[in-house]
N, C-alpha and C positions, 0 to 999 in steps of 0.2 A: 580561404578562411571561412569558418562556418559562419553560420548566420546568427548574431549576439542571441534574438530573439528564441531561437532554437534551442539554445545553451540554456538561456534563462529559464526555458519550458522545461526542459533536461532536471536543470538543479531544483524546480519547482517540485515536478513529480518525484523526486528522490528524496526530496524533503517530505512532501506527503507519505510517502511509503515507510521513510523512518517511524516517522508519528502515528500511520497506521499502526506497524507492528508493537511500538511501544504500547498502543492500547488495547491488542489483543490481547500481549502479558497481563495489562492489566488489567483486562478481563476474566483472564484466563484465571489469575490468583484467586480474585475474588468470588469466581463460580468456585472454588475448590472451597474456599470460604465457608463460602454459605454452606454446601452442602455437606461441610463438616459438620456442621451444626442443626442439619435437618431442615436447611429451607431449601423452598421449590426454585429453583435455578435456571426453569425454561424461557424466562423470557430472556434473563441474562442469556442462557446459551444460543439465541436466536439471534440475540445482538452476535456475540461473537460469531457465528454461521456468516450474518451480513457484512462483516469488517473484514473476515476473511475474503469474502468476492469481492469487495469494495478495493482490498490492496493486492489479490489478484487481478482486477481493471487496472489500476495504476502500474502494475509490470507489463502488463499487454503495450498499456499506452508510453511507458517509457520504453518499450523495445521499438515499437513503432517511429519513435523521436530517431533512435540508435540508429535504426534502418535507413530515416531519410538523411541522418549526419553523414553515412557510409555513401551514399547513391552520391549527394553532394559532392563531397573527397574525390568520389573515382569519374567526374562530369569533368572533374577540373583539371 
């Protein structure tokens, strides 16, 4: 049986990665927004750069979680 705590880290970081992605969209619109309308959009577009790496970290680290659920399972 895996370890509660692990699961919990699991559903954590999946959760984070939703809410990540949901704020890239909605980054994403609103750079298209502005620069419908002729405004400068670089720092928006820099936020989105770093949410992009932020929920690429969050894949890394919930593969990593994946990885030690798997190593668990086949100990036992």
């Amino acid at each position: 049986m895996p370890d509660h705590h692990v699961i919990a880290d699991l559903d954590e970081v999946d959760q984070h990665i939703a809410d990540g992605e949901r704020r890239i969209s909605d980054i994403a619109a609103r750079i298209e927004q502005g620069r419908a309308v002729g405004r400068d959009t670089s720092l928006a577009e820099e936020l989105l750069r770093l949410m992009h790496e932020t929920v690429e970290q969050w894949r890394i680290q919930r593969q990593l979680i994946v990885e030690a659920l798997d190593r668990e399972q086949r100990e036992r």
